[in-house]
N, C-alpha and C positions, 0 to 999 in steps of 0.2 A: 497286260495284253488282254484284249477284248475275249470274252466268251466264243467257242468254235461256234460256229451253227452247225445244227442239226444236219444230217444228211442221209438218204436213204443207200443211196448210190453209194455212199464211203463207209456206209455202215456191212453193206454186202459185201464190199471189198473185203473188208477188216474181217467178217464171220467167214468168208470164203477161205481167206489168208491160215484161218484157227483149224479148220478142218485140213491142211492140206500138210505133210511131215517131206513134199519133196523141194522145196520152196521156189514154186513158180517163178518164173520172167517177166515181167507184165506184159507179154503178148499170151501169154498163158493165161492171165488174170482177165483182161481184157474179152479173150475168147468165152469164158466161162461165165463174167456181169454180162455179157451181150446177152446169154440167155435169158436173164432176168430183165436184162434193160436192153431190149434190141436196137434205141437210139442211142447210147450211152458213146461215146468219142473215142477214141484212143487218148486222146492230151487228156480228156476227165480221167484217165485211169491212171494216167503216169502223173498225172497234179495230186490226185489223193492219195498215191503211194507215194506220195514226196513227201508231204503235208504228215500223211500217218507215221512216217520215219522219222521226221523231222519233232514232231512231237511227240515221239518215244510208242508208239502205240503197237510199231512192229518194224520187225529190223532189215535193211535196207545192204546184201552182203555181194560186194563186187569182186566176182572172178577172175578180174584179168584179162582177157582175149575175149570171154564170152559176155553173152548181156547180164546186167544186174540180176539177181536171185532176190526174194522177197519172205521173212519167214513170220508167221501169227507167232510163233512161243518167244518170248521177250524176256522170259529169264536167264540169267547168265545159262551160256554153253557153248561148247567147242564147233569148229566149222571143221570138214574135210572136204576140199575143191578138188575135182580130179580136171590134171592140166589139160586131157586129152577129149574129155566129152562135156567140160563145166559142169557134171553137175553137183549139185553142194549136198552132203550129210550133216545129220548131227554126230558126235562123236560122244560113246557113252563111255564117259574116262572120271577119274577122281579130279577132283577139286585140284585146280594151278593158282588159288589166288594167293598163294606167298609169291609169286611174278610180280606182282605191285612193291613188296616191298624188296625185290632184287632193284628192279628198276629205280625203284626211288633211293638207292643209294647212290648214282651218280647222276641226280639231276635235285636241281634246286628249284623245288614248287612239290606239289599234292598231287599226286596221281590216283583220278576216286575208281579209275574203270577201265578196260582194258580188251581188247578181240582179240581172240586167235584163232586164225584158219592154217590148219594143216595141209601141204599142196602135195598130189603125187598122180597116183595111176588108179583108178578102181578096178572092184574086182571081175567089172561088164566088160572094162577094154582091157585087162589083162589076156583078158579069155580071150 
């Protein structure tokens, strides 16, 4: 595979993405490079969150009913979706990676990696 190019516009993405712990939508993301790049598209901000997903650079977490969520921290960790308002947590829980090897007792191949999102009610729309 050829070398990325450079890009200033997918690099704000990406540092916007690091500061942000609520994981944006890309019309969130979009709203927020417009201030930096007030010509910047919409398709340029939903192509280089494809592209940065795509190439592991930050993770790409679908809600279900609501639109995609988009997170900077890219080390393993737990998801919580609430069904009622999509919005996605991180969940601060002990380690589940013995899951790979449950899983990998009835399937035949290598399982290296694994998501989990927790789905329910949060404590915003409880209330």
């Amino acid at each position: 595979m050829a070398a990325l190019k450079y890009s200033r516009q997918r690099e704000s993405i990406k540092n916007f993405l690091m500061t942000r712990l609520d994981h944006p939508t890309a019309d969130t993301v979009y709203a927020n490079i417009r201030k930096i790049y007030p010509h910047i598209s919409l398709g340029t901000v939903y192509r280089n969150l494809s592209l940065l997903a795509s190439i592991g650079e930050i993770n790409k977490i679908t809600t279900g009913d609501g639109a995609d969520r988009f997170d900077g921290n890219v080390k393993p960790h737990n998801h919580f979706v609430c069904n009622t308002c999509h919005k996605v947590f991180d969940l601060d829980m002990e380690n589940i990676d013995y899951i790979k090897s449950i899983a990998n007792k009835n399937f035949d191949g290598k399982i290296e990696n694994y998501v989990t999102n927790f789905y329910g009610i949060c404590s915003y729309c409880m209330k």
